[in-house]
N, CA, C and O of each residue as an XYZ file, in Angstrom:
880
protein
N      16.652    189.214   -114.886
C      15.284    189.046   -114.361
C      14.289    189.375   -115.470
O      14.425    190.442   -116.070
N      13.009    188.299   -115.883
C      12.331    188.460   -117.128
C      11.555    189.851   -116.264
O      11.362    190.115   -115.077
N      11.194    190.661   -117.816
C      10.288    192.259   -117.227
C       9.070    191.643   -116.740
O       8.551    192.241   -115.798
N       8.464    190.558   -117.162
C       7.256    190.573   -116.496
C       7.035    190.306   -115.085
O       6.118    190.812   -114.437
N       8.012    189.393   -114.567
C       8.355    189.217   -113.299
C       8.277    190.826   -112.264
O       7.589    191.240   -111.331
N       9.206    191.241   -112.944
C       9.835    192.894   -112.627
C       8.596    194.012   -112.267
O       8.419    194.680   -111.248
N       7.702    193.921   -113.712
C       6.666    194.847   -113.782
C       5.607    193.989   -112.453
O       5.213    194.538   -111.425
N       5.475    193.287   -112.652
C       4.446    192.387   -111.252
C       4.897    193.109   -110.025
O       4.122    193.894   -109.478
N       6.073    192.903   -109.565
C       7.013    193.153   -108.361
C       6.329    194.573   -108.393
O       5.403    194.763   -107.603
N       6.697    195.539   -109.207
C       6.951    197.284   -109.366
C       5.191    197.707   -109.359
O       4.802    198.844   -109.093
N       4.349    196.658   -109.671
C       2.977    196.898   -109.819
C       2.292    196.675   -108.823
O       1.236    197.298   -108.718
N       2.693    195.680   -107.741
C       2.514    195.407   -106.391
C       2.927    196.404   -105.491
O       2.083    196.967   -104.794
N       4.405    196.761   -105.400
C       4.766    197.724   -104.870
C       4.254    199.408   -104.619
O       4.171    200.177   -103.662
N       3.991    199.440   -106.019
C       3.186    200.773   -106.076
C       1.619    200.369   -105.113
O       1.330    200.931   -104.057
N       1.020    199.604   -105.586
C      -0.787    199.641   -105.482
C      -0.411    199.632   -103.819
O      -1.148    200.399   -103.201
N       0.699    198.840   -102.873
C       1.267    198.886   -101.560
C       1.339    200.510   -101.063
O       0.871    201.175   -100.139
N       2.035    200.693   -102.002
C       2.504    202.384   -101.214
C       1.400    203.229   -101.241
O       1.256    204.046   -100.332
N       0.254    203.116   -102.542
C      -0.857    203.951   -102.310
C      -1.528    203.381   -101.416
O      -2.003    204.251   -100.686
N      -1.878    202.157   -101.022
C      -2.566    201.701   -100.066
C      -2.378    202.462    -98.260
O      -3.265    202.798    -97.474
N      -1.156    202.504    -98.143
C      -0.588    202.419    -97.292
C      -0.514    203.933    -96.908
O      -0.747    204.340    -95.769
N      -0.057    204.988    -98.308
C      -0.760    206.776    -97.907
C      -2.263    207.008    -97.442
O      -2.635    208.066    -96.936
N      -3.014    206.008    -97.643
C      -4.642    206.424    -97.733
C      -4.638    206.044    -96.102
O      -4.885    206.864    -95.218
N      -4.329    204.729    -95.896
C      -3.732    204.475    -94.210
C      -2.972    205.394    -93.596
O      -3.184    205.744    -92.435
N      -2.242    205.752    -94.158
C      -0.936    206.638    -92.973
C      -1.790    207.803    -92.936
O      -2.125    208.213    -91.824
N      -2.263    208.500    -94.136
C      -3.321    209.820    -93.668
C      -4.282    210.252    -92.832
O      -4.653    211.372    -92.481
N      -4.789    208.578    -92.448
C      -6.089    208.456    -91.171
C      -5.452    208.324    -89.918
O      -6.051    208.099    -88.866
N      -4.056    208.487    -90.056
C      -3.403    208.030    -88.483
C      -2.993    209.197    -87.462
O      -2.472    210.022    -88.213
N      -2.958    209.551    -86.582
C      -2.861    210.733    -85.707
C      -1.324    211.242    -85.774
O      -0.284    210.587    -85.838
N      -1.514    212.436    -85.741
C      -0.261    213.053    -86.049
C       1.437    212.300    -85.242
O       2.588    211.999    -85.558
N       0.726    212.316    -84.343
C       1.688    211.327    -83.127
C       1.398    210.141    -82.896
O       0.209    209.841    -82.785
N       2.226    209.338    -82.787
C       2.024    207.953    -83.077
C       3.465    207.016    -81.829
O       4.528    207.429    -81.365
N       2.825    205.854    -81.729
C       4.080    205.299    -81.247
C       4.897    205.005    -81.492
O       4.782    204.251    -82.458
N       6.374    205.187    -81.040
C       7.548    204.800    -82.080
C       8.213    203.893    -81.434
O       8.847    203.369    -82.350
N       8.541    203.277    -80.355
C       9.153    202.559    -79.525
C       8.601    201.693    -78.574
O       7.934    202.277    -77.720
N       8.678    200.433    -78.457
C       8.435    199.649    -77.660
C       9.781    198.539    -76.898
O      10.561    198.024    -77.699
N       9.921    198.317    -75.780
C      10.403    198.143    -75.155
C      10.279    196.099    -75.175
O       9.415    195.390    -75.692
N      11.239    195.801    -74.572
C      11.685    194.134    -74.772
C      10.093    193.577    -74.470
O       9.578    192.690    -75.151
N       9.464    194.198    -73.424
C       7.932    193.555    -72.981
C       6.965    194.230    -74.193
O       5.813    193.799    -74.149
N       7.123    194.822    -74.841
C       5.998    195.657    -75.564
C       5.019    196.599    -75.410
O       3.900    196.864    -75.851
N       6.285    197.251    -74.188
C       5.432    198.216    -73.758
C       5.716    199.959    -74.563
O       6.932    200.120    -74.661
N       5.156    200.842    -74.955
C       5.257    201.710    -75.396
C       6.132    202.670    -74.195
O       5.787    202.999    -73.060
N       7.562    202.994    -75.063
C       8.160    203.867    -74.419
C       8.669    204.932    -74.693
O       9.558    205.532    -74.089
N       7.890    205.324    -76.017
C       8.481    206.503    -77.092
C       7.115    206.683    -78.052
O       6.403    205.801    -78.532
N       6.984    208.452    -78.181
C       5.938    208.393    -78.996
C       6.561    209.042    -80.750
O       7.619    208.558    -81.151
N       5.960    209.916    -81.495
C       7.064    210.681    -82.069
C       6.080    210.889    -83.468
O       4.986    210.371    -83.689
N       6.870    211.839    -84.332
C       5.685    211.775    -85.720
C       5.617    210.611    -86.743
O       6.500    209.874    -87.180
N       4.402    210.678    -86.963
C       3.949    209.403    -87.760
C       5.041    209.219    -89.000
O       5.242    208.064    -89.374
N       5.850    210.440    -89.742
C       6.144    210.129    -91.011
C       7.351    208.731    -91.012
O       7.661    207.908    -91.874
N       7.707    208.922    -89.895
C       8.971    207.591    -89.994
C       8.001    206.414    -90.977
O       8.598    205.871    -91.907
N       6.455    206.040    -90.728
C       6.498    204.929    -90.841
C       6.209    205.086    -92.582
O       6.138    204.136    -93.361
N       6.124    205.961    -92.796
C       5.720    206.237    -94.668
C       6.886    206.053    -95.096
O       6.850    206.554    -96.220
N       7.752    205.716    -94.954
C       9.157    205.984    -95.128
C       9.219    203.691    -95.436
O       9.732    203.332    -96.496
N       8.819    202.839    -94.701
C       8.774    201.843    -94.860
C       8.108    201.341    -95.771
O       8.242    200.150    -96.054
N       7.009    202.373    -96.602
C       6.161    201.682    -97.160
C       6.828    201.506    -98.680
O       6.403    200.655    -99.462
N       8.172    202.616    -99.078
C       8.605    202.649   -100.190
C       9.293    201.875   -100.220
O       9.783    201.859   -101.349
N       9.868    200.800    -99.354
C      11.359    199.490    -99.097
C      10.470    198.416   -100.255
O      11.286    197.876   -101.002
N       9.465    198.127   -100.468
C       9.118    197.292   -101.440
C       9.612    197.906   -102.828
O      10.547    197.618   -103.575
N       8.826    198.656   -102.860
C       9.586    199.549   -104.745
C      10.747    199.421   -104.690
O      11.391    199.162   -105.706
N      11.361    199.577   -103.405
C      12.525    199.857   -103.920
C      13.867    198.432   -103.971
O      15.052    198.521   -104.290
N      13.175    197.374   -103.580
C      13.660    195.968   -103.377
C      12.829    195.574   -105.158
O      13.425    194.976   -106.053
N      11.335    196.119   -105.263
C      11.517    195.255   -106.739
C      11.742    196.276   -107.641
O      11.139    195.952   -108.663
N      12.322    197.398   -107.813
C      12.892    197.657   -108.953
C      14.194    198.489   -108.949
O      14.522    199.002   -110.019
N      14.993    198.684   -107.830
C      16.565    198.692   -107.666
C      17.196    197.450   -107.835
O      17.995    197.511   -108.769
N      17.151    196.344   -107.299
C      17.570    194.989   -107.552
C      17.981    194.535   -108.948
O      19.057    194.151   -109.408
N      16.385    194.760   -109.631
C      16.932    194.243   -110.793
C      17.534    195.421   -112.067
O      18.117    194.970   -113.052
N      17.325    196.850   -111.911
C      17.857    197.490   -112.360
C      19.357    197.323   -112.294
O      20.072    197.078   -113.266
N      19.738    197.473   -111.115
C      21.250    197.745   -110.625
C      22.182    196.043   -111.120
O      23.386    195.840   -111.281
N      21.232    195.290   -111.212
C      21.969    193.701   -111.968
C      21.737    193.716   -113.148
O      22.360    192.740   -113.565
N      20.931    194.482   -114.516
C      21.154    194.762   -115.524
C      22.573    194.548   -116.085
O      23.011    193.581   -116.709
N      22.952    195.256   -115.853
C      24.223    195.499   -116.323
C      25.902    195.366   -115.624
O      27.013    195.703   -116.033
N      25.260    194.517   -114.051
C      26.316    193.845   -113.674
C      27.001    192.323   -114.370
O      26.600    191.514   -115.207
N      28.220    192.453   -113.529
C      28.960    191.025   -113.777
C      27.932    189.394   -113.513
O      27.351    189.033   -112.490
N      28.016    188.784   -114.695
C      27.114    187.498   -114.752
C      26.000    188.128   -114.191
O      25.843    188.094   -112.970
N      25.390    188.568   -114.755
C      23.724    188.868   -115.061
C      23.207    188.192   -115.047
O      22.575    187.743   -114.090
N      23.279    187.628   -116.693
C      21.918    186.542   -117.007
C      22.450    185.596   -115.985
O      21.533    185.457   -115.175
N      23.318    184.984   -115.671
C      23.776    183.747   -115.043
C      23.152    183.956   -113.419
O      23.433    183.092   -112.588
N      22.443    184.941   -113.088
C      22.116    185.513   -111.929
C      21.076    185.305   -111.776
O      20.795    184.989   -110.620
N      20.002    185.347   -112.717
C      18.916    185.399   -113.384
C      17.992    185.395   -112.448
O      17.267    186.260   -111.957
N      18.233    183.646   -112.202
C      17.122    182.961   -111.122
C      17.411    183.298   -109.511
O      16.506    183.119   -108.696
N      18.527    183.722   -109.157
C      18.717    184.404   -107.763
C      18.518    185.762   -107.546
O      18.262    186.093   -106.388
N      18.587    186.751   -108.530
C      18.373    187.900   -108.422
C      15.968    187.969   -108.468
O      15.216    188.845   -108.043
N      15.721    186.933   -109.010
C      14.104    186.610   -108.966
C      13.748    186.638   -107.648
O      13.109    187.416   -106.941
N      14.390    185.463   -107.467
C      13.550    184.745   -105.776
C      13.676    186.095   -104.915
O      12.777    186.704   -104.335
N      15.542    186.497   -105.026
C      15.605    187.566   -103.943
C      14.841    188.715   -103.525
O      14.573    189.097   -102.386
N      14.448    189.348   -104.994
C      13.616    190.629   -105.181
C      12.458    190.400   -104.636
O      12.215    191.062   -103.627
N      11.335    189.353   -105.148
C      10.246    189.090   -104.944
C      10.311    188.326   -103.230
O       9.360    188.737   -102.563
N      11.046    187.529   -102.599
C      11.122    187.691   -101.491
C      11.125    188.771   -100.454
O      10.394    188.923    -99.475
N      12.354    189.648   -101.010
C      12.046    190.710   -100.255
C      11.435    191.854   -100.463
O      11.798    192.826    -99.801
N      10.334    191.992   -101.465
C       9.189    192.627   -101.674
C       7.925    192.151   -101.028
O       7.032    192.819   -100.507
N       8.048    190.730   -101.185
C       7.020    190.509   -100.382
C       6.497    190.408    -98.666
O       5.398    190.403    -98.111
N       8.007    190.331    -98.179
C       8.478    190.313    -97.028
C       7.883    192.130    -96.804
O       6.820    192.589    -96.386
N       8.756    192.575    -97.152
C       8.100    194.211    -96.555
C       7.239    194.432    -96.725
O       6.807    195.060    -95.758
N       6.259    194.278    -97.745
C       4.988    195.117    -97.779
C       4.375    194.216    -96.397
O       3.591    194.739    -95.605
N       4.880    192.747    -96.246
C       4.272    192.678    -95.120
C       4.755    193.163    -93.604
O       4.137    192.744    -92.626
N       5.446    193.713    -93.510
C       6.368    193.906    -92.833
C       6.165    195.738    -92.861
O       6.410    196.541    -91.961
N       5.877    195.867    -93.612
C       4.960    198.031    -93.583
C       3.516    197.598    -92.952
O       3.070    198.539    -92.295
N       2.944    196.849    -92.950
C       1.328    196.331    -92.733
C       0.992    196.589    -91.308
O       0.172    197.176    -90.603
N       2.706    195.383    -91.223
C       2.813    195.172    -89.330
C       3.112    196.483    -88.653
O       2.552    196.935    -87.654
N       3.918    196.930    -89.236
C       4.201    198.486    -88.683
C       3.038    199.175    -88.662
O       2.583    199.517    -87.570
N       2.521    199.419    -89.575
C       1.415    200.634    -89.725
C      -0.168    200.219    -88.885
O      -0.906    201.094    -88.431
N      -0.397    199.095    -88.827
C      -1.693    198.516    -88.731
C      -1.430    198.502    -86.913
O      -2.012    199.161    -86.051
N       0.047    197.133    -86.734
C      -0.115    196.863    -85.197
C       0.362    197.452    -84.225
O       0.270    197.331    -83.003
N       1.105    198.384    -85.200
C       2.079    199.277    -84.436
C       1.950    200.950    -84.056
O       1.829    201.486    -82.955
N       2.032    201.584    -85.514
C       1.386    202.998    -85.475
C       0.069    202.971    -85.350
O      -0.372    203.888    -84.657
N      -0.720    202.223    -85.790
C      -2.201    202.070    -85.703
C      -3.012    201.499    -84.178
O      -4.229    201.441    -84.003
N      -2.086    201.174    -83.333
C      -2.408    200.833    -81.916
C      -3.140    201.698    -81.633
O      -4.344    201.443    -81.655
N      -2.653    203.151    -81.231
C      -3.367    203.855    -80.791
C      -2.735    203.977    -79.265
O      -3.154    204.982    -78.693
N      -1.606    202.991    -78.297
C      -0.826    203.257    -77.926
C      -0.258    204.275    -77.052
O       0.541    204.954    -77.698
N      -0.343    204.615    -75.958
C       0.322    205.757    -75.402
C       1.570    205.119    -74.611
O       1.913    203.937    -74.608
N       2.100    206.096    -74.009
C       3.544    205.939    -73.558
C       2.728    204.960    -71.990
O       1.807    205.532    -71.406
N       3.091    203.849    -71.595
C       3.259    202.759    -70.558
C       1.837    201.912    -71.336
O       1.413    201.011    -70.611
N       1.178    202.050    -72.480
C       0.287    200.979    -72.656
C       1.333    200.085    -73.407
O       2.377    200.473    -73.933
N       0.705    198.455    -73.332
C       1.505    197.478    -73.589
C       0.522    196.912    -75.005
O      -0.677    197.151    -75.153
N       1.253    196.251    -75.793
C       0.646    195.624    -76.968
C       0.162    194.529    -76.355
O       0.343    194.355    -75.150
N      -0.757    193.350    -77.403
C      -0.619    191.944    -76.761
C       0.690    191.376    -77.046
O       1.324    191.749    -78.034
N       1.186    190.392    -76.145
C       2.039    189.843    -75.782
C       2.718    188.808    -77.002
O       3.842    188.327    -77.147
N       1.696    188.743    -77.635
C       1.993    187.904    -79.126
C       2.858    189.024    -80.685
O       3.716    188.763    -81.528
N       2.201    189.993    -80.430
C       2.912    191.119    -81.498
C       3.815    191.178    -81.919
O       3.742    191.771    -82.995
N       4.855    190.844    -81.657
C       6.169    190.278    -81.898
C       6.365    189.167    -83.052
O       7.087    189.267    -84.044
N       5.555    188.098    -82.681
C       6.067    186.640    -83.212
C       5.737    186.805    -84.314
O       6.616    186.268    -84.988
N       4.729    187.377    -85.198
C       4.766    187.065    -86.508
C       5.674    187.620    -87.470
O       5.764    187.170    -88.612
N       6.361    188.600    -87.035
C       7.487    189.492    -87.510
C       8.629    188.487    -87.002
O       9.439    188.314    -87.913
N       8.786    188.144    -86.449
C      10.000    187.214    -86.222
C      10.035    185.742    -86.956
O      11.076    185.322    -87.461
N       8.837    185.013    -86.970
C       8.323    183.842    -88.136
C       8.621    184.578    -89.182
O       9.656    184.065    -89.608
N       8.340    185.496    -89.878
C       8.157    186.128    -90.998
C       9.773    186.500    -91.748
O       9.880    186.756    -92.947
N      10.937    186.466    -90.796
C      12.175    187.030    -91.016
C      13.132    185.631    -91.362
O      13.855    185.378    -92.326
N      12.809    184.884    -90.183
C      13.227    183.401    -90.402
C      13.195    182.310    -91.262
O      13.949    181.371    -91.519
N      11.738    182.831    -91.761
C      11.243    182.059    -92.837
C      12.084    182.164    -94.269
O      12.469    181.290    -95.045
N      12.246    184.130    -94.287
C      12.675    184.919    -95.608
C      14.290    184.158    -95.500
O      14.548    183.390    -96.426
N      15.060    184.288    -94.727
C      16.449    183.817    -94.697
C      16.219    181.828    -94.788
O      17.004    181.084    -95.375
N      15.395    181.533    -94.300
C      15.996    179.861    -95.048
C      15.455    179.953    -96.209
O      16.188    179.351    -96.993
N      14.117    180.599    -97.004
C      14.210    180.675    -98.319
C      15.483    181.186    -98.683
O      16.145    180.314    -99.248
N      15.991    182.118    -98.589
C      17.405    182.332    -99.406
C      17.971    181.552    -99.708
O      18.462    181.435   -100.831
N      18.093    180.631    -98.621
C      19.334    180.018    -98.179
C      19.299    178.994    -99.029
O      20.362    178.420    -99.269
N      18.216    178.600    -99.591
C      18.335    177.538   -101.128
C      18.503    178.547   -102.245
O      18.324    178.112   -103.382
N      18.861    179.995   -102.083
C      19.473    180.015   -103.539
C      20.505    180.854   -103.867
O      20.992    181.127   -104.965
N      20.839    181.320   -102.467
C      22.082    182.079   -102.427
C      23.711    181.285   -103.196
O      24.625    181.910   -103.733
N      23.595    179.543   -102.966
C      24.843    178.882   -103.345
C      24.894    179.253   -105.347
O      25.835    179.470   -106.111
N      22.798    179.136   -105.634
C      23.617    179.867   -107.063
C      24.284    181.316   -107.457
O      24.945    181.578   -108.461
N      24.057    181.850   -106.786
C      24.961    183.356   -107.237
C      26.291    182.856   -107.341
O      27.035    182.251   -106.570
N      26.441    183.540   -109.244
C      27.786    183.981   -109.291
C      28.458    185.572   -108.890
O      27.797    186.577   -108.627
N      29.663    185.478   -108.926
C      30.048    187.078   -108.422
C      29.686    188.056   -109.357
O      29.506    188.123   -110.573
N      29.619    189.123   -107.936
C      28.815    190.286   -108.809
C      28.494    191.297   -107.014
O      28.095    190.870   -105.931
N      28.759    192.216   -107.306
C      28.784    193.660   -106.332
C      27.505    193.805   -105.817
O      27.492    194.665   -104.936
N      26.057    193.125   -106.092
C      25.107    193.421   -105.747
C      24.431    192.442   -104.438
O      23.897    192.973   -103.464
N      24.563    190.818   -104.613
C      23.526    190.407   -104.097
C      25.017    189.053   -103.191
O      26.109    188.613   -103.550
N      24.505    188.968   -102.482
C      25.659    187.673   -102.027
C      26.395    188.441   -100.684
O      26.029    189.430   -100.050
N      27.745    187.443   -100.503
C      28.625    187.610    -99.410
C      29.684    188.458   -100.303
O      30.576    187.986   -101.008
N      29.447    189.477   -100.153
C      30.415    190.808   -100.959
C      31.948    191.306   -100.174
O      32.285    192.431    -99.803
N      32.668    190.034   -100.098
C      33.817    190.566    -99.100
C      35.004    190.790   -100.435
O      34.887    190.536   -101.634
N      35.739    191.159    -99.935
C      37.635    191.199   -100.745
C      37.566    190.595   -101.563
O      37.422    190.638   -102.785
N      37.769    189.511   -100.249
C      38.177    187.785   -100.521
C      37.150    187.257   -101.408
O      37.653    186.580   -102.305
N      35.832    187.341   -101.465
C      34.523    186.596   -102.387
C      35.124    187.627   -103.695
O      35.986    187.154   -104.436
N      34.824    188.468   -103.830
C      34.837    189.055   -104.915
C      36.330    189.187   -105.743
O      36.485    189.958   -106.690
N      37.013    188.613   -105.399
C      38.664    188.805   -105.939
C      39.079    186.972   -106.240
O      40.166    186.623   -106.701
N      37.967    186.008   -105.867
C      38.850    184.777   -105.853
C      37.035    183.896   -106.108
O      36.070    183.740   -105.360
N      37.255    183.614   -107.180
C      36.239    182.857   -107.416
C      35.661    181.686   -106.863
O      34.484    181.501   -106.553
N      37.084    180.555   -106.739
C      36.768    179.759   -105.819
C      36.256    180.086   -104.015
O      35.460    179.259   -103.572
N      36.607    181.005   -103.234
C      36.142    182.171   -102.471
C      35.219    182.075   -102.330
O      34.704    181.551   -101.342
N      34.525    182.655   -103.484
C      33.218    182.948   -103.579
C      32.684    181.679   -103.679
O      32.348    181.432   -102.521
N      32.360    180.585   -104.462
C      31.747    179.550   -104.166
C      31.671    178.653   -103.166
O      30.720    177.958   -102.808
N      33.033    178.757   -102.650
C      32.336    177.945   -101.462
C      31.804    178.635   -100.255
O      31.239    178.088    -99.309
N      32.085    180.063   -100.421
C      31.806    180.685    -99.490
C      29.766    180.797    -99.145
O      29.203    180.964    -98.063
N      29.039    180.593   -100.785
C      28.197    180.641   -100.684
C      27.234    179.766   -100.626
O      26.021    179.962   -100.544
N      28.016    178.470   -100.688
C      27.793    177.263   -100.541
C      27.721    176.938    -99.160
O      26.656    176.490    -98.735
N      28.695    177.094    -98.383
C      28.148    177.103    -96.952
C      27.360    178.035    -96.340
O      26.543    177.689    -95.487
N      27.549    179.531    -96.770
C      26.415    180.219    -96.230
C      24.823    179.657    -96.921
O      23.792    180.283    -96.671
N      24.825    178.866    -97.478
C      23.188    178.632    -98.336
C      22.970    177.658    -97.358
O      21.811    177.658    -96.944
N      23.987    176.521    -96.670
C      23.553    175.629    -95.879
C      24.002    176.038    -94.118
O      24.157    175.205    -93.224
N      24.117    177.303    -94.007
C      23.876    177.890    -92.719
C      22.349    178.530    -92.625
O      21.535    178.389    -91.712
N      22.232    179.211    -93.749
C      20.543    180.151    -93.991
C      19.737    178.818    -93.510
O      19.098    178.785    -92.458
N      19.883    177.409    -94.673
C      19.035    176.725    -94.586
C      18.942    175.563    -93.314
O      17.876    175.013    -93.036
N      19.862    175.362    -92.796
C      19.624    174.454    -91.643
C      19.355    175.534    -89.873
O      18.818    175.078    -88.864
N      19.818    176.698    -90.004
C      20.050    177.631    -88.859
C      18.872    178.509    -89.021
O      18.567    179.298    -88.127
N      18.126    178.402    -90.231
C      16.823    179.258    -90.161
C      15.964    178.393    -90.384
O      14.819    178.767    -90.640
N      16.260    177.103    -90.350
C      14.387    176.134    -89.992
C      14.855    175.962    -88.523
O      14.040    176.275    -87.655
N      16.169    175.466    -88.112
C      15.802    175.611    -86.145
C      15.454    176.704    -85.774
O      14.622    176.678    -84.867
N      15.897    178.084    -86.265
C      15.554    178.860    -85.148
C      13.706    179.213    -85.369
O      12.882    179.553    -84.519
N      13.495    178.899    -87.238
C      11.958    179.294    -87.236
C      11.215    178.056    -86.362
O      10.144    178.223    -85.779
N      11.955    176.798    -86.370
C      11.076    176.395    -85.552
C      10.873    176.572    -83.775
O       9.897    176.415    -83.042
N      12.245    176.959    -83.534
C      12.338    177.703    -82.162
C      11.508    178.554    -81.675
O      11.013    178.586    -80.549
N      11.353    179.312    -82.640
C      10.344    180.574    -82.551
C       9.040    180.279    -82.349
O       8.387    180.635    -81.367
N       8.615    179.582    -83.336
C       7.461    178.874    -83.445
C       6.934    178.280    -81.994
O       5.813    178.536    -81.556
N       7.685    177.638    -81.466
C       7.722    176.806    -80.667
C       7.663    177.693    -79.565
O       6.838    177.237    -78.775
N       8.205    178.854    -79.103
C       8.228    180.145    -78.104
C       6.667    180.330    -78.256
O       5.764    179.989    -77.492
N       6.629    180.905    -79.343
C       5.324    181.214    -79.327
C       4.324    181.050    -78.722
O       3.657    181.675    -77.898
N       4.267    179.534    -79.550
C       2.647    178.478    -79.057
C       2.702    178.589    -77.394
O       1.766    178.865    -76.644
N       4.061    178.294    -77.056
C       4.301    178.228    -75.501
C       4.195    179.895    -74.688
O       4.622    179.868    -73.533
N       3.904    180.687    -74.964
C       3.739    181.687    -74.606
C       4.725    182.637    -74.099
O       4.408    183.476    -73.256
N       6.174    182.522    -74.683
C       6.941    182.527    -73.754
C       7.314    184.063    -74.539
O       6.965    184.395    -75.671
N       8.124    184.857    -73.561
C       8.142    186.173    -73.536
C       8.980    186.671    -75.249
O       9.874    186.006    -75.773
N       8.367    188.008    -75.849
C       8.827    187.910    -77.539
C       9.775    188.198    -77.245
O      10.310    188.333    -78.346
N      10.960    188.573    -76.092
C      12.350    188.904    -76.035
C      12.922    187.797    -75.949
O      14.083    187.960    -76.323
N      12.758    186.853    -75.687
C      13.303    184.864    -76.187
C      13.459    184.964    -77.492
O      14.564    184.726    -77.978
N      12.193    185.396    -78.429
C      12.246    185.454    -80.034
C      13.435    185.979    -80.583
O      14.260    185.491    -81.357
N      13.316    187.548    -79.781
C      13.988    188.168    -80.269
C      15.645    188.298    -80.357
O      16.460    188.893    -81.062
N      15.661    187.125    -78.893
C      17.251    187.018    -78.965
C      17.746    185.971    -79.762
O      18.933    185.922    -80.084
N      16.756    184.964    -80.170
C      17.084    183.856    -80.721
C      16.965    184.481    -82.156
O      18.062    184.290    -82.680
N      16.272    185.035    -82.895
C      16.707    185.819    -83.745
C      17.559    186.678    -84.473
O      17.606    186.860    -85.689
N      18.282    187.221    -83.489
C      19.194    188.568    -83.271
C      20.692    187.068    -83.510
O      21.495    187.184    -84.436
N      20.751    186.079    -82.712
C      21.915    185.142    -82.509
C      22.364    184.483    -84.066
O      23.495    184.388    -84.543
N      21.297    184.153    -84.540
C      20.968    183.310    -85.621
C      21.377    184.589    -86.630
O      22.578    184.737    -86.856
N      20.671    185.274    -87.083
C      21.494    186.250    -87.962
C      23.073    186.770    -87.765
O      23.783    186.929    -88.757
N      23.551    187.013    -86.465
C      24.820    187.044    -86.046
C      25.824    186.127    -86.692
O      26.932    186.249    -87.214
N      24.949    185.130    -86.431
C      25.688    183.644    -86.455
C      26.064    183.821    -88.323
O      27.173    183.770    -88.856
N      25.208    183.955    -88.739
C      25.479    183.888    -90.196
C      26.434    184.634    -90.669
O      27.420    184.197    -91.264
N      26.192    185.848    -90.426
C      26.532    186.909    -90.970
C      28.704    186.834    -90.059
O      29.773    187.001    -90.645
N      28.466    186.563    -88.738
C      29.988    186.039    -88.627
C      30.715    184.406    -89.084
O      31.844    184.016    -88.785
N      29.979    183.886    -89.643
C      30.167    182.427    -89.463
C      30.993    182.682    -91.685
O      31.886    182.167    -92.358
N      30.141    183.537    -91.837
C      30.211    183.573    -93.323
C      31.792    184.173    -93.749
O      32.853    183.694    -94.149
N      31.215    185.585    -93.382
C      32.463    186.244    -92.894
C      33.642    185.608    -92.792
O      34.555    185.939    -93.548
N      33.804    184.697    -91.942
C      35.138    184.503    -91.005
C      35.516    182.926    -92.127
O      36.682    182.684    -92.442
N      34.690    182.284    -92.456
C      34.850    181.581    -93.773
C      34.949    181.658    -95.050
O      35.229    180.620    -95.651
N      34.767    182.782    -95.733
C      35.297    183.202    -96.439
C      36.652    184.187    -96.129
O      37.020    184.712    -97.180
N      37.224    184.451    -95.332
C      38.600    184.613    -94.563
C      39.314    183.566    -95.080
O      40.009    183.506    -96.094
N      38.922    182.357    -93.845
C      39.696    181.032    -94.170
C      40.177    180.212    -95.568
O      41.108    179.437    -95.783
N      38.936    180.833    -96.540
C      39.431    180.280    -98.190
C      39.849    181.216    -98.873
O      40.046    180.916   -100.051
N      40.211    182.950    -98.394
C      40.651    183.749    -99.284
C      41.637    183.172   -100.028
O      42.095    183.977   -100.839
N      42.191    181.993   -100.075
C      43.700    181.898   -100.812
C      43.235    181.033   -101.664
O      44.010    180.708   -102.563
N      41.613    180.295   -101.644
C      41.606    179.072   -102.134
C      41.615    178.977   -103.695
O      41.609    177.877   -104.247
């Protein structure tokens, strides 16, 4: 990963986390921590859990590419270890925002309900991040950090390629239906626990579909 890329990522991340102490400091000691399938508040608890989210950016852009330094096919990684970092840097800081702003920042007591929409952009927002992958996960070569890290991938090369070859075209065809599913919940008003199961299925789906196919080519 070029440093300037890196330092951007690590320079974002930081100006995020101070942003986000100057926010978490104005927020009441107790805060909401739980909401329920309708969005209703059913747990309150101390605010620090959510300071705790605001460091997942730093630590997506500059563990990532530290820890692939000096792994197996590095440079050959180059351009997947990029997208990934900066995807999921950018993904959380938005994703600490939603927490802190719509969530701890409600204001919230135990049986008040959010609006009914609160949900969906965190769920667009997740769907979106996995079919981006999913165009660049087929380039990873092996390596302990980023990919489908089974036995079988990491012990059998061929394994590993096709293994990530079909997971790149599961991310990418199974995360534009379900983002457009979602999408489509949405506009229609329909309850964020639809989102959320169609969400919850679709990652399942991957994450066993991958799995259980790279099984089937361990020998290949």
């Amino acid at each position: 990963m070029k440093n300037k890329l890196t330092i951007t990522l690590i320079l974002l991340a930081a100006v995020n986390l101070i942003l986000s102490v100057i926010y978490f400091v104005r927020l009441p000691e107790t805060v909401p921590t739980h909401f329920d399938a309708q969005g209703i508040c059913d747990g309150m608890g101390s605010k620090g859990a959510y300071l705790i989210l605001s460091f997942l950016p730093l630590l997506f852009a500059a563990i990532i590419p530290l820890s692939m330094k000096f792994a197996k096919n590095a440079e050959r990684n180059r351009k997947v270890i990029a997208v990934t970092a900066s995807a999921l840097c950018v993904f959380f800081i938005a994703f600490n925002w939603f927490m802190l702003t719509v969530v701890a920042g409600s204001g919230a007591q135990i049986g008040d309900a959010l609006p009914p929409a609160f949900a969906w952009p965190l769920l667009i927002g997740m769907t979106a991040l996995f079919t981006v992958l999913g165009n660049y996960i087929p380039l990873a070569q092996p390596n302990r950090t980023i990919g489908i890290r089974l036995p079988w991938t990491l012990n059998n090369d061929t394994c590993w390629k096709l293994t990530h070859r079909f997971t790149g075209r599961l991310l990418v065809f199974g995360g534009t239906v379900t983002l457009a599913a979602v999408t489509v919940m949405m506009l229609l008003k329909a309850p964020a626990i639809a989102g959320i199961i169609t969400v919850t299925v679709f990652i399942s789906a991957v994450i066993v579909g991958s799995s259980f196919y790279a099984y089937l080519h361990r020998n290949g």
